[in-house]
SEKEKOL-22770 format. One record per residue (C-alpha): residue number from 1; residue in one letter; z, x, y. Coordinates in Angstrom, 1 decimal. Layout:
// SEKEKOL-22770
+-----+------+--------+--------+--------+
! seq ! type !      Z !      X !      Y !
+-----+------+--------+--------+--------+
! NUM !    A !      Z !      X !      Y !
...
+-----+------+--------+--------+--------+
This chain:
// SEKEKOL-22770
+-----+------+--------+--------+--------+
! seq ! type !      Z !      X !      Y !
+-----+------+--------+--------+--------+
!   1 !    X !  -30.8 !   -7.9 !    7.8 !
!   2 !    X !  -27.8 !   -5.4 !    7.6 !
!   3 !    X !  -25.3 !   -5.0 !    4.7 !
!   4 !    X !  -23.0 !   -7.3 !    6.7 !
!   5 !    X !  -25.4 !  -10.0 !    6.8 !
!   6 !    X !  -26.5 !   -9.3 !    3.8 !
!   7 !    X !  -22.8 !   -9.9 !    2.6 !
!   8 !    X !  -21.7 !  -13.5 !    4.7 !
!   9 !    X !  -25.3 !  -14.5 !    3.4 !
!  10 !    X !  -24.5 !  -13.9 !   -0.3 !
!  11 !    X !  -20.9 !  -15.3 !   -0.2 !
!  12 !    X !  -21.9 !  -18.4 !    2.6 !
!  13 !    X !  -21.8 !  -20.8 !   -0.6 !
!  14 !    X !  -19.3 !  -19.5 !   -2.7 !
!  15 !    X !  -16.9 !  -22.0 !   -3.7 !
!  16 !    X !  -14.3 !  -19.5 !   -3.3 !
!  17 !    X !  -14.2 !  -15.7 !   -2.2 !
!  18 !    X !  -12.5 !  -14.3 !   -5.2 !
!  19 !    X !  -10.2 !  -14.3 !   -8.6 !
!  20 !    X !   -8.4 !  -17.8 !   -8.7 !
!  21 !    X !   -9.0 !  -21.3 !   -9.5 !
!  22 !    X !   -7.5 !  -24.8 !   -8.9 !
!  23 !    X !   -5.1 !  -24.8 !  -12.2 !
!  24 !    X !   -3.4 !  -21.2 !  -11.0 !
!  25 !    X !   -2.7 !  -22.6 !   -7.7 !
!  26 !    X !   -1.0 !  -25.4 !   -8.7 !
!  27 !    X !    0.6 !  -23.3 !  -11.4 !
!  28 !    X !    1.9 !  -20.7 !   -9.2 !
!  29 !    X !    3.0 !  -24.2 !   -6.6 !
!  30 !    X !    5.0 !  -25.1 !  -10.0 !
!  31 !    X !    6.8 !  -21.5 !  -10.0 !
!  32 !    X !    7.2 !  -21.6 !   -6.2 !
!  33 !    X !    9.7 !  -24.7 !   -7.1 !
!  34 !    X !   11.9 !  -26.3 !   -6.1 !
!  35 !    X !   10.8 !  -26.5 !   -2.3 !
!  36 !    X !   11.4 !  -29.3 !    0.8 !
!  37 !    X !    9.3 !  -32.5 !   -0.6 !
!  38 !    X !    6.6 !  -32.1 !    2.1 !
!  39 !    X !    7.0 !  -28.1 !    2.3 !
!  40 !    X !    5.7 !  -26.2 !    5.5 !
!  41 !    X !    3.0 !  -23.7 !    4.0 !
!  42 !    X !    1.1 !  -20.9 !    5.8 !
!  43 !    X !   -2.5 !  -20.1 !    4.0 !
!  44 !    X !   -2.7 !  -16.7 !    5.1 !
!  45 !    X !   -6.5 !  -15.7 !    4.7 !
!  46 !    X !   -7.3 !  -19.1 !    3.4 !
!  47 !    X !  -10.9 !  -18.3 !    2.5 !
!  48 !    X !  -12.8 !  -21.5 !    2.3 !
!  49 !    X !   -9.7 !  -23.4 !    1.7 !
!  50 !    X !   -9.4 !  -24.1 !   -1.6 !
!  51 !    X !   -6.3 !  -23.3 !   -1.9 !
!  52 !    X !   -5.2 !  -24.8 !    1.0 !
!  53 !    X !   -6.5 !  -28.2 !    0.0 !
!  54 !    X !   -4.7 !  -28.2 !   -3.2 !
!  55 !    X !   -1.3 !  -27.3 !   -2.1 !
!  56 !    X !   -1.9 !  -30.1 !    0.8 !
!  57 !    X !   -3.1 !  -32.7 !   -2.2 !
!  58 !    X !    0.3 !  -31.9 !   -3.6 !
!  59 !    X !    1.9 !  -32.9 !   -0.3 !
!  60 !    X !    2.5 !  -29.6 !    1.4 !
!  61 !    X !    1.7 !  -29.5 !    5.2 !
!  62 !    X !   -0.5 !  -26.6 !    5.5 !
!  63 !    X !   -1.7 !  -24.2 !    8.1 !
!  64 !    X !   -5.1 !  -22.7 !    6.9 !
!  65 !    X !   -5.6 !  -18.8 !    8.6 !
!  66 !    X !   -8.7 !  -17.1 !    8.8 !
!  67 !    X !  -10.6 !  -15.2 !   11.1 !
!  68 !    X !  -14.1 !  -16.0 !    9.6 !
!  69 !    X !  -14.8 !  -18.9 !   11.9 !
!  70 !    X !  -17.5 !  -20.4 !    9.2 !
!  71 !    X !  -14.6 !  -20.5 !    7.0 !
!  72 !    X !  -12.5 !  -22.4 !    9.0 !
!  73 !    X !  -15.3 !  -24.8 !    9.8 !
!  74 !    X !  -15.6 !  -25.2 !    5.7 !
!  75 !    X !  -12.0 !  -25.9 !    4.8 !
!  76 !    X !  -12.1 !  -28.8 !    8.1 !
!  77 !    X !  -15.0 !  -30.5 !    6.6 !
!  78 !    X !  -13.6 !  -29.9 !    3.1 !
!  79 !    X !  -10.3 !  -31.5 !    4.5 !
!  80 !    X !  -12.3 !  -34.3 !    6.0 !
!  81 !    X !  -13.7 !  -35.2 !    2.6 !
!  82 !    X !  -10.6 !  -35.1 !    0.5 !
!  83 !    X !   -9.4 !  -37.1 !    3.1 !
!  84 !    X !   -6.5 !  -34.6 !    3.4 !
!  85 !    X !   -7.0 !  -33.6 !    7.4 !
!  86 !    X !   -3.7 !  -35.1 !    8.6 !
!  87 !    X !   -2.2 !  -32.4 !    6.4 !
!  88 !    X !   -4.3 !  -29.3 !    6.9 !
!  89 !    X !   -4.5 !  -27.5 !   10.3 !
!  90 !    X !   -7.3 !  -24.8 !   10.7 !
!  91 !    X !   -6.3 !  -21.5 !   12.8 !
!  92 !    X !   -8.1 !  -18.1 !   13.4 !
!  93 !    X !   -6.2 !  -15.8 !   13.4 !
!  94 !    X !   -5.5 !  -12.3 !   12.1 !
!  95 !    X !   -3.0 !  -12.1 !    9.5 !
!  96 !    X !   -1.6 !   -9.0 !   10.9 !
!  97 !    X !   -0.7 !  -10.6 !   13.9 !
!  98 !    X !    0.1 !  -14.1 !   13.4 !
!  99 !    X !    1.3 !  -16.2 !   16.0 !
! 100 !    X !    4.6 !  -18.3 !   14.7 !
! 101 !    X !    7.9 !  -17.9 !   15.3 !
! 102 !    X !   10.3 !  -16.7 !   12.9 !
! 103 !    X !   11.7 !  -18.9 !    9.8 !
! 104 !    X !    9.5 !  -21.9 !   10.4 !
! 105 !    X !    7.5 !  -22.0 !    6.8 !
! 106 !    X !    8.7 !  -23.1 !    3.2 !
! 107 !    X !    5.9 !  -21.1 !    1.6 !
! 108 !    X !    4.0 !  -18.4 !    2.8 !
! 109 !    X !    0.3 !  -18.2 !    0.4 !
! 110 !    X !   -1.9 !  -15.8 !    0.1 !
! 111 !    X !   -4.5 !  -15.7 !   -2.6 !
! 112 !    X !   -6.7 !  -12.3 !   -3.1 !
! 113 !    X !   -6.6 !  -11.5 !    0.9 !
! 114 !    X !   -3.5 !   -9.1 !    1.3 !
! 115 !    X !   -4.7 !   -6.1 !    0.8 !
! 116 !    X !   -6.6 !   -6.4 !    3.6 !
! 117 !    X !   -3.9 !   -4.9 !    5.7 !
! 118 !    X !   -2.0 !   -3.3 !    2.9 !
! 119 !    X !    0.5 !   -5.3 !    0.3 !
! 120 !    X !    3.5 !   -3.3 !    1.6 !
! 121 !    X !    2.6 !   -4.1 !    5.3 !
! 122 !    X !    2.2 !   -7.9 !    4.6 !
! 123 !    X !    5.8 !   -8.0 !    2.6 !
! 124 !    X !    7.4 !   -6.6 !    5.1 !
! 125 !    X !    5.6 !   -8.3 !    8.1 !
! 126 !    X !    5.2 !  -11.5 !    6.9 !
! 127 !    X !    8.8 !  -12.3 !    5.7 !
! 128 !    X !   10.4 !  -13.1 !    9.3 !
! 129 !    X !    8.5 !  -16.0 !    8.9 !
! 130 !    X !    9.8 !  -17.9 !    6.0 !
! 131 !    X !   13.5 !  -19.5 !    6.4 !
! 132 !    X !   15.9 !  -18.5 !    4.2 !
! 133 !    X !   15.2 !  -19.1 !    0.5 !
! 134 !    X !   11.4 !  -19.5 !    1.6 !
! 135 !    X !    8.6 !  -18.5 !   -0.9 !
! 136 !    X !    5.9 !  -15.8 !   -0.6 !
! 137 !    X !    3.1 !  -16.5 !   -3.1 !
! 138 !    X !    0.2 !  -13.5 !   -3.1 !
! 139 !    X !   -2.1 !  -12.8 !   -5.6 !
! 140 !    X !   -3.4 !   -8.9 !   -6.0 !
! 141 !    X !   -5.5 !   -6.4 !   -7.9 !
! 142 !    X !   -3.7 !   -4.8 !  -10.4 !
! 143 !    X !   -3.9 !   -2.2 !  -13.3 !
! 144 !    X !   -3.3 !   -3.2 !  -16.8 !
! 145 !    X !   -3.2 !   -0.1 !  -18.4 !
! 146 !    X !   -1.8 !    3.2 !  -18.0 !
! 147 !    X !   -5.3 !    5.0 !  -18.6 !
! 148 !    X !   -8.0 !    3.4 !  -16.6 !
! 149 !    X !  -11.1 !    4.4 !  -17.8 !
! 150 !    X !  -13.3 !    6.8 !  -15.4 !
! 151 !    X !  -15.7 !    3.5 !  -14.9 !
! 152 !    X !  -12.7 !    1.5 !  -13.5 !
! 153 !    X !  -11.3 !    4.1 !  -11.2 !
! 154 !    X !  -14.5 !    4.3 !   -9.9 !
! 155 !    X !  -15.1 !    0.8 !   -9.1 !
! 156 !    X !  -11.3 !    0.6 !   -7.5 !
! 157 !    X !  -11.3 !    4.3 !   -5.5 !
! 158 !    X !  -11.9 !    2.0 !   -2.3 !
! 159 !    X !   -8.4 !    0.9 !   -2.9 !
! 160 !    X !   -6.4 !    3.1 !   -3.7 !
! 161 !    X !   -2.9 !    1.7 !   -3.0 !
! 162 !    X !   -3.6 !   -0.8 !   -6.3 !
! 163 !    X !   -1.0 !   -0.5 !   -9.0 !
! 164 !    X !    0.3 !   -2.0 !  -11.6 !
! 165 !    X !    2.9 !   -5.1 !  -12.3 !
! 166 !    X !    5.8 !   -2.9 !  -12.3 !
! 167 !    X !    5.0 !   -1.2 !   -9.7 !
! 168 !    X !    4.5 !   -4.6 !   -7.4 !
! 169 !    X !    7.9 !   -6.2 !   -8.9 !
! 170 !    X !    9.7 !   -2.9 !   -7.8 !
! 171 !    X !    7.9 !   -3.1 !   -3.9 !
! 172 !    X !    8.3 !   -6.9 !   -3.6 !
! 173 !    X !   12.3 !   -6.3 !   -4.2 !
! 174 !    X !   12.5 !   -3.2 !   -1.8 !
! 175 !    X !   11.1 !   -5.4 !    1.1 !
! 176 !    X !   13.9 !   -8.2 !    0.5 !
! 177 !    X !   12.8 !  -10.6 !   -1.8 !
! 178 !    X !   13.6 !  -11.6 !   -5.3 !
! 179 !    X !   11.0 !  -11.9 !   -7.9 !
! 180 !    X !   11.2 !  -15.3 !   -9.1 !
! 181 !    X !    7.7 !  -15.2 !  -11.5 !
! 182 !    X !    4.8 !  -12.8 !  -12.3 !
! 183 !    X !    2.0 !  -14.4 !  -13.6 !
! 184 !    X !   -1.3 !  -12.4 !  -14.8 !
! 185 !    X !   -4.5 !  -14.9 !  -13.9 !
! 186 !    X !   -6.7 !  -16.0 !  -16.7 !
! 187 !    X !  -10.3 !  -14.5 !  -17.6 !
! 188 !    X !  -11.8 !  -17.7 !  -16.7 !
! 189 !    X !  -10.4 !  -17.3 !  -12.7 !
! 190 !    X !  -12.9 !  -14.0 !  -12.5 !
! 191 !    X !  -15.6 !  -16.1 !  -14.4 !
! 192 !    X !  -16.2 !  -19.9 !  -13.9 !
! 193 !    X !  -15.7 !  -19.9 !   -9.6 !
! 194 !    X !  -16.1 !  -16.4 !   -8.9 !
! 195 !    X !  -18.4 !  -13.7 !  -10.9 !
! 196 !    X !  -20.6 !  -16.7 !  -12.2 !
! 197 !    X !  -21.4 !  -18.5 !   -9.0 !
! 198 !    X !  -21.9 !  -15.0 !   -7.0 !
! 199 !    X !  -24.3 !  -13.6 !   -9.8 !
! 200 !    X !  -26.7 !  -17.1 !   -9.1 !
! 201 !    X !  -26.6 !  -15.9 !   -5.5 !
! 202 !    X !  -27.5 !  -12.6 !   -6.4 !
! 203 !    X !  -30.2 !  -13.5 !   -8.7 !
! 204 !    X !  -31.7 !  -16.4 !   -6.7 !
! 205 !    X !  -32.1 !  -14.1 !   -3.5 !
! 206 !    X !  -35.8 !  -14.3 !   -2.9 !
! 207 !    X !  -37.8 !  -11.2 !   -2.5 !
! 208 !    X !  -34.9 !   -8.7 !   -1.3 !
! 209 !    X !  -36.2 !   -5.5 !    0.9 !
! 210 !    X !  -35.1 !   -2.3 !   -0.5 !
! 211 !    X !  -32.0 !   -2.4 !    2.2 !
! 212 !    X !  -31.1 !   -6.0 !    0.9 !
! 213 !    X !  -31.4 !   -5.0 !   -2.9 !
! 214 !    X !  -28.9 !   -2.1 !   -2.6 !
! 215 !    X !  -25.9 !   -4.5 !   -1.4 !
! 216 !    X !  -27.2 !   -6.5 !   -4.1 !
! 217 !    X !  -26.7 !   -3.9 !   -6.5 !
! 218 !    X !  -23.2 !   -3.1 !   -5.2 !
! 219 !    X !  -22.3 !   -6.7 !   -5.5 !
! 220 !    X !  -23.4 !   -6.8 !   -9.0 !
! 221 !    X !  -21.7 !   -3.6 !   -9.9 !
! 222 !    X !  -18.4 !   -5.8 !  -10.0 !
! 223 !    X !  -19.5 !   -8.1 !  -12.2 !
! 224 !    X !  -20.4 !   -5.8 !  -14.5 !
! 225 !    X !  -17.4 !   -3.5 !  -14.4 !
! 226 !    X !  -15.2 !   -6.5 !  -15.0 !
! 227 !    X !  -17.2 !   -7.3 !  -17.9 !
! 228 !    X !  -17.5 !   -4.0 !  -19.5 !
! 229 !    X !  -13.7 !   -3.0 !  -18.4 !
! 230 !    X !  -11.8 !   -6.3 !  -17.8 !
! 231 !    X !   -8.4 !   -4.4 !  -20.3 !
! 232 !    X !   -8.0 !   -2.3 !  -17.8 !
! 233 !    X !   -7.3 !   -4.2 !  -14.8 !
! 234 !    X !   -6.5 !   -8.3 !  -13.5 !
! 235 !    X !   -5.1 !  -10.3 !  -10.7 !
! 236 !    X !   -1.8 !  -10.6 !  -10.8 !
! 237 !    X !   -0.1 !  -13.6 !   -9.0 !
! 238 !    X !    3.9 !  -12.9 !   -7.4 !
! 239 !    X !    6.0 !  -15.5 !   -6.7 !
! 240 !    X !    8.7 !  -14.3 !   -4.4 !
! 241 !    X !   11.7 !  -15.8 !   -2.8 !
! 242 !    X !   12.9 !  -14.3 !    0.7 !
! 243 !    X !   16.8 !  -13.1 !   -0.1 !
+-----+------+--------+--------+--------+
């Protein structure tokens, strides 16, 4: 098994596929306000959906976006059960080309997946889409502090374009928005759905081949930087309304 399998395999179960819970959706929905009573949302790299599934129990329309097709497959059967599926529609596509027409969402959300083509690139490209006064909520990696320890930089050097809040306030408003919240996500969204669930994986993988145990390790080396350096750096959830 490669590191890529290795990867899908560890994170196949995962009830979500990074920082963020339930309660910071719905209180970054609440900041997102006031919006159209049944609000036209785009869940741009939705994950397994749970985002998706709470903004559409709130009574948004939602359009979940992925390009992991097991993914998509996870937030259809999750819509199924919640018996949400008349309001969540499943798409693969990539985020930095998706294919809708200009000014046709309320609310553009994107939990933990933007960086994926760059936070600058995805305010900018993704804003023809909303209508006017139309909300972009995106959560990202940011510094806390001004002196990251060596540890932390280390952890983070794979991404280097991560900054602080300032620093996302002051890009958010370049690329035509205004910054209607900033909210800093809680200890408990790295712990109770994300770093706790993914360490079980890790330690309940039975008998790992050398190969197999060094992506382990790697995966394991964010846990424990988080725990030894979690000052330093968070998530930091925008809410941003197109001007």
């Amino acid at each position: 098994m490669d590191a890529t399998e290795v990867f899908w395999t560890l994170h196949r179960d995962l009830p979500r596929e990074g920082v963020g819970s339930d309660a910071t959706t719905r209180t970054l929905l609440d900041l997102a306000r006031p919006l159209p009573a049944a609000p036209r949302v785009l869940d741009i790299g939705c994950g397994p959906g749970r985002a998706s599934l709470v903004l559409a129990a709130a009574g948004a329309r939602v359009t979940a976006v992925d390009l992991h097709e097991p993914f998509l497959h996870r937030v259809r059967r999750a819509a199924t059960d919640a018996g949400l599926c008349d309001r969540v529609a499943v798409e693969r596509a990539s985020m930095t080309a998706l294919p809708h027409a200009d000014a046709v969402f309320d609310l553009l959300w994107c939990e933990g997946a933007a960086y994926l083509m760059g936070v600058d690139a995805a305010l900018r490209d993704w804003r023809r889409l909303l209508r006017p006064g139309g909300v972009l909520v995106l959560t990202d990696a940011v510094w806390t502090t001004a002196s990251p320890s060596d540890e932390a930089r280390g952890f983070w050097a794979a991404y280097p374009a991560m900054r602080d809040e300032a620093a996302t306030v002051t890009a958010a408003r370049a690329a035509g928005y205004d910054v209607l919240a900033a909210h800093l996500l809680p200890d408990s969204d790295w712990v109770d759905e994300y770093h706790r669930p993914l360490e079980a994986a890790i330690d309940g993988w039975p008998d790992p081949d050398a190969a197999t145990a060094a992506v382990l390790a790697e995966a394991r080396t964010e846990i424990d930087v988080r725990r030894a350096h979690g000052d330093e750096f968070g998530y930091l959830g925008v809410v941003l309304r197109r001007r």
